[in-house]
N, C-alpha and C positions, 0 to 999 in steps of 0.2 A: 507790328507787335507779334511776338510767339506766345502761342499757348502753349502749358505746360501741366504737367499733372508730377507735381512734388507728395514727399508724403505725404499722410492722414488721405490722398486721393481728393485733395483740392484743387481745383481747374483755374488758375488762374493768367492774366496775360504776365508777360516777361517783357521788361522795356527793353530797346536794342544795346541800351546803354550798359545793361546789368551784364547784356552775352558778350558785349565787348572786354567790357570786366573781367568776365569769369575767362576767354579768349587771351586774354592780355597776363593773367596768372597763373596760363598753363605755359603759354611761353616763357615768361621769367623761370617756373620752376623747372623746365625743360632748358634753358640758359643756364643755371646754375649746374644742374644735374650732370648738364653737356660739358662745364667747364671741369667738373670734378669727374673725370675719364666715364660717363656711364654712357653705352650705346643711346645715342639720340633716337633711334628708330623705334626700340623698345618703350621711350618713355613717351613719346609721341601716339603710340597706341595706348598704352594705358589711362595720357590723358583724354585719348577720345573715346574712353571707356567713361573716365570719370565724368564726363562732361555728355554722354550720353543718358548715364545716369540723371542728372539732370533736365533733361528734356521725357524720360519714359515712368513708366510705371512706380511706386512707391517701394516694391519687391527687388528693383532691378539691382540696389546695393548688394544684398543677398545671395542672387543669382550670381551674380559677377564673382563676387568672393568667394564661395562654395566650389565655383568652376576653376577660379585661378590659381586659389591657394594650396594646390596643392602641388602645384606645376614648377617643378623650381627647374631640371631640366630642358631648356629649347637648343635645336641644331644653329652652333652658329654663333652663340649671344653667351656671354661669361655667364660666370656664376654669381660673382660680384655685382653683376651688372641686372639681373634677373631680384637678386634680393632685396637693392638697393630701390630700384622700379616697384617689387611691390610694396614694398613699405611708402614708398613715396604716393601711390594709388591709394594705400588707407588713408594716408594724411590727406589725400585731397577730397576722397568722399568724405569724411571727416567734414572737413571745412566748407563745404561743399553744402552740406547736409546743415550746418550754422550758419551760413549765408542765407538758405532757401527759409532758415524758419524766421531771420531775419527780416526778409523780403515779405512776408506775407505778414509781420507785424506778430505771432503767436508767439508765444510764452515759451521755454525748454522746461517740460516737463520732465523732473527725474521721477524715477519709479517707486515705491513704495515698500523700499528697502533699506534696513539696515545695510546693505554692502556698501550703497554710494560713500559714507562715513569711510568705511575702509578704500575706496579706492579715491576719494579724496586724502585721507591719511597719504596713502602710497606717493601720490604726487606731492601734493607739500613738500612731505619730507624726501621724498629723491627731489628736488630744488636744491635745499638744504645741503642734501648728500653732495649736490653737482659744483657747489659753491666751495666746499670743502676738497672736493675729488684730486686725486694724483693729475689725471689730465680731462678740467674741468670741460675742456671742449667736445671731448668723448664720451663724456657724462652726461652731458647735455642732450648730444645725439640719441643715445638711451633712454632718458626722459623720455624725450618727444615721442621716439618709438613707441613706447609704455603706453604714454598717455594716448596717441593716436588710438592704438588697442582697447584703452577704456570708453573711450571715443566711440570708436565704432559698436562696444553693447549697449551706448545709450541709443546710438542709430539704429540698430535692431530694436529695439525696445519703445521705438517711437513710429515703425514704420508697420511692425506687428502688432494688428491688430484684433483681428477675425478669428475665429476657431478656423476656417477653410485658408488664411495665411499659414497659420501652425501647423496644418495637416500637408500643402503643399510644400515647407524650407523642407520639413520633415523627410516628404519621400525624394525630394531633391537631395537629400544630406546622405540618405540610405542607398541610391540610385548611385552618385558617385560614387560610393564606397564597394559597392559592387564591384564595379568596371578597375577600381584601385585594388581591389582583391583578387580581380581575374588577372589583370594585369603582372599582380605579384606572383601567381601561382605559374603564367607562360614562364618569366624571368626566373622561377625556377627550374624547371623542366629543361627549358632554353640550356641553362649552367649546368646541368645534369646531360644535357645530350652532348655540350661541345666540351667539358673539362671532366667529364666522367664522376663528377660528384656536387651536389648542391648546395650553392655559395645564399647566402642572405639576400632578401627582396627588398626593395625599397619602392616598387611601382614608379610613383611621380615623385615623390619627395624626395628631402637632399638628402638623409641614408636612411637605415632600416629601424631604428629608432622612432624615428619619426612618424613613420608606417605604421609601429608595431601602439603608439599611446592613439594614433587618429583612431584603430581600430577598437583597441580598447576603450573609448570612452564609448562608442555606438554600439558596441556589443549588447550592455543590459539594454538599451535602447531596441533593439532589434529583437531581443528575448522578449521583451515586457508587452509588444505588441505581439506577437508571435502569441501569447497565449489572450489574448483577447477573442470573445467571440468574433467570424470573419469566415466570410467566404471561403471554400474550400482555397483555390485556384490561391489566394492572398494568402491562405494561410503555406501555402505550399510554398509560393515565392518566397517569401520570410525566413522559412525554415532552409530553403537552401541558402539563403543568405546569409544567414548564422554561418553554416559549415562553412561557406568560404572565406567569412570573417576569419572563424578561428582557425582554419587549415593556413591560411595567409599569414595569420599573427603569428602562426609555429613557426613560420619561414622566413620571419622578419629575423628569429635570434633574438629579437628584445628582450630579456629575462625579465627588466623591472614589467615590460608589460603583462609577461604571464605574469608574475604574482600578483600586479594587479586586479587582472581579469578575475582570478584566483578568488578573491578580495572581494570583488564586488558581485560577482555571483552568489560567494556564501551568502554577503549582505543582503543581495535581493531575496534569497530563500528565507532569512530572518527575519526582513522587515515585510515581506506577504504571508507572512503567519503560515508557512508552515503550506501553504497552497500550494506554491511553487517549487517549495525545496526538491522534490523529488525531481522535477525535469531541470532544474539547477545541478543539481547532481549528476545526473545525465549527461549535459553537457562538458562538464568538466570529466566524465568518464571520456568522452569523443576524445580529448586533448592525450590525457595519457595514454589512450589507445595507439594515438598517431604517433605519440612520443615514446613507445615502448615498439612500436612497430619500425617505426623508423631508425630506430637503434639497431635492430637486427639486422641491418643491409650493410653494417661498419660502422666508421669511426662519424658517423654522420652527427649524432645529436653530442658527441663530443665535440664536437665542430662547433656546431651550433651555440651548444652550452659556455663556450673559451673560459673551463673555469681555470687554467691556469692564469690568462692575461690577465682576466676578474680578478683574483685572489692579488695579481702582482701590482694591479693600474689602479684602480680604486681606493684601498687604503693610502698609498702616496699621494695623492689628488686630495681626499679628506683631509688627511692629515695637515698639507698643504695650506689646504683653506680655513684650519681650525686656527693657523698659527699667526693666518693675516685678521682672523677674525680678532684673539686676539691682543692684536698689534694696532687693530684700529677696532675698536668696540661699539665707537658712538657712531662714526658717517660713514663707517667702511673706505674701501678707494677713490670707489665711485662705479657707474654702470660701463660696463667693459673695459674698465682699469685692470681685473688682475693678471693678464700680462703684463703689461710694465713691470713686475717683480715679482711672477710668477718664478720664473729660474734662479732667482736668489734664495728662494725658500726650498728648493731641492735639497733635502737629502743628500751626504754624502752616499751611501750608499747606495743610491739610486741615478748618480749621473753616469751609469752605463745602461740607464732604462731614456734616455737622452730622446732618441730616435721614436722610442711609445709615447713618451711624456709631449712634446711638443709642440702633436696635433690637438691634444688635448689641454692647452697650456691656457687658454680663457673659460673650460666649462670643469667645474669641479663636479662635475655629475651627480648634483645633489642641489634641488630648488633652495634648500634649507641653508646649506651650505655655500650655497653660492649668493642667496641676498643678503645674508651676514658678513660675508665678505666685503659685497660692494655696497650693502644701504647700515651696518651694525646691526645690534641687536636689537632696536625699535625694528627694522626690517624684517626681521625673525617673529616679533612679534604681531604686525600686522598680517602676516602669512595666516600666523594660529589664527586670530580674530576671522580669521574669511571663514576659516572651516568650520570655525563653536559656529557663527554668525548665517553662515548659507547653511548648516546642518540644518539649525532649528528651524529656519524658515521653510525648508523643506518638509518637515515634520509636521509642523503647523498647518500647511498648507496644503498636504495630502490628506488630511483631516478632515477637509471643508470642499474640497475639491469633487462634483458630483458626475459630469462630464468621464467617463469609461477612457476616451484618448486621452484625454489632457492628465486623465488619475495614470495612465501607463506610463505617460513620458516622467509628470513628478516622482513616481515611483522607482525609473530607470536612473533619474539624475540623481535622489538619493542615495542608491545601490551603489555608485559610480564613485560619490566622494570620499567611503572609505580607503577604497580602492585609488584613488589619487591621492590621498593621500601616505598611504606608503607608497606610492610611486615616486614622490615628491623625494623621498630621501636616497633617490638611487641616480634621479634626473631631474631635468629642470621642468619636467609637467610641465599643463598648460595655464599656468596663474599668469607669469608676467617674463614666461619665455621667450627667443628668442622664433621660433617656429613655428612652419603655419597651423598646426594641430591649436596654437593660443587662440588664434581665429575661432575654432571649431568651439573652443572649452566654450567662450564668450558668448556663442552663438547658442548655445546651449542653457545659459545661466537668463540671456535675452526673450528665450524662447518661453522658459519658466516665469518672468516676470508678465508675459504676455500670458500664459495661464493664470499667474495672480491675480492679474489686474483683472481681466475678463469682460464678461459683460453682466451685469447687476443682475439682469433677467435670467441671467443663462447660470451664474456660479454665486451669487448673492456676498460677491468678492469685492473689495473697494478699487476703487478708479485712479489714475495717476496723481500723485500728488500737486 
């Protein structure tokens, strides 16, 4: 018999027959994986990540993901092959994590949220969507992807328990982002010493977009503590933390992410009455400091800015996706359908923009835009529902919230969703995107429900439902 310590941090034995089991459906998923060209080697370690997880600590899904998900580059191993592996690691902690609550006979508690409605909505109807889809097969894939993702904030949300769980994803969450912010800052200097001018950072992730919304959702997060009372030495750490958030988010080039940040600083100044606006201001002086500075050295923040590719790439991608939206109103194409007739809806005008348009031929760089496309306008509408929906709960919730950390994070994740949400119409955020930053959003919305729910004694907050 193995002992095992699964979530909630119950000790129980594991019959040999169950590790055989779980032994017997990494391999099939590694046979499959293996047959549809993905490096064997890689998924082979993932699965003895996910199946480690199962034998360790209740945190270790957390852990794992925090560390991975940002990693899309290794020496050696595609790119294909790297993405396909981590999505294939959430679906098994996933399943993983419904086996073990299985096994021990407990109940799946969902959280005590209005959201699960909408991210049941999402699924049903991307079913519906996939049944319907240009190539239902590819639809389907999407789904799973999707839901795996939803998936995984109920596993955070089940394994999060403790104020001292919250405080450690926390400096775990804050910690990586350092080292992704140093990282992006060498990567600059780096393309500054060998090409005589500084090209976009992208640290670990697959490009600088990516880089540039991971930073920005941690940003208020990193500010909201920053002004809590604390330790010198803590408070100092923080604060350089911030600069290298936002010296790194400059060097991403992300626009939608400045305006974001932009976004959700005013909002944190708003929504702390007026406490904080001035070091929110502050802040945002640091940005155009760097961005008024770094313009004087040349064509640098012209670079940066690409407004003319912006001006020329964007409205034909919109446009694009306004005319498949609609062309299919009620189920869209399906989830990674709009390729398949993406280039039929070109512009005449624009089939000498051929070679820009191409790379960009499945993201119409707008969340909004692009679930309209593949799920119609109920997709469109479940979008809005999240934001009225986790708004107010957040409002509510910082209300009653008595606990100093737990009031800084609800605080920061409030601040945060204005700010994503005009991110949402420039790119695909992190609602039910394709990248690892969706991890991060999730892990954030997870982290919140674990402040909601709380402990009766401790926040006089109701328990799982």
């Amino acid at each position: 018999m193995l002992e095992t310590c699964l979530p909630r941090g119950l000790s129980r034995d594991i019959p040999p027959a169950l590790m055989w089991g779980f032994l017997s459906l990494e391999i099939a998923l590694l046979m499959v994986f293996a047959l549809a060209g993905v490096e064997y080697v890689l998924l082979i370690l993932l699965g003895v990540a996910a199946l480690l997880f199962c034998l360790s600590g209740r945190l270790t899904a957390i852990w794992a993901l925090i560390l991975i998900s940002p990693v899309v580059f290794v020496q050696g191993v595609s790119l294909g092959a790297i993405r396909t592996g981590k999505w294939a690691f959430v679906f098994y902690v996933v399943l993983i994590w419904f086996l073990g609550k299985a096994v021990r006979g407990e109940k799946i508690h969902l959280p005590r949220t209005s959201v699960n409605y909408i991210i049941i909505g999402f699924v049903s109807w991307g079913f519906l969507v996939s049944l319907n889809a240009l190539d239902p097969v590819e639809s389907f894939l999407g789904l799973l992807r999707m839901s795996s993702i939803f998936g995984l904030f109920y596993v955070f949300a089940d394994v999060l328990h403790s104020h001292e769980d919250i405080r450690k994803i926390v400096g775990l969450w804050i910690g990586m982002a350092i080292l992704l912010a140093g990282l992006g800052i060498y990567q600059y200097y780096l393309s500054r010493a060998r090409y005589g001018i500084g090209q976009r950072v992208w640290a670990t992730f697959e490009n600088p977009n990516n880089l540039g919304i991971f930073l920005f959702m941690l940003l208020p997060v990193a500010l909201s503590l920053f002004l809590l009372p604390a330790k010198r030495l803590k408070r100092i750490g923080l604060g350089i933390a911030i600069f290298l958030f936002l010296l790194c988010l400059f060097w991403t080039g992300s626009r939608a992410s400045w305006l974001a940040t932009y976004v959700a600083f005013v909002s944190f100044g708003i929504i702390a009455k007026r406490r904080v606006l001035a070091v929110s201001l502050m802040a945002l002086g640091v940005i155009l400091i760097i961005a008024i500075s770094h313009s004087l050295w040349g064509e640098g923040l012209a670079a940066l800015l690409r407004v003319g590719r912006g001006f020329a790439l964007r409205p034909i991608l919109w446009s694009i996706s306004w005319r498949i939206l609609l062309d299919y109103p009620l189920f869209g194409v399906g989830f990674g359908c709009i390729p398949i007739l993406f280039q039929s809806y070109y512009p005449v005008g624009a089939l000498s923009l051929y070679k820009l348009l191409s790379p960009a031929a499945g993201s119409p760089h707008s969340l909004f835009l692009q679930t309209g496309a593949e799920m119609g306008v109920p997709g469109i509408l479940l979008i809005l529902a999240f934001f009225v929906i986790y708004f107010y709960e957040l409002r509510e919730t910082l209300r009653r919230v008595r606990d100093e950390f737990q009031r800084a994070l609800v605080l920061a994740f409030w601040a945060t969703l204005p700010g994503l949400f005009i991110h949402s119409f420039f790119e695909l955020s992190g609602l039910i995107g394709p990248g690892s930053y969706t991890i991060f959003f999730w892990l954030s919305v997870a982290l919140f429900q674990a402040i909601k729910r709380g402990l009766p004694a401790e926040l006089g907050l109701s328990e799982m439902a």
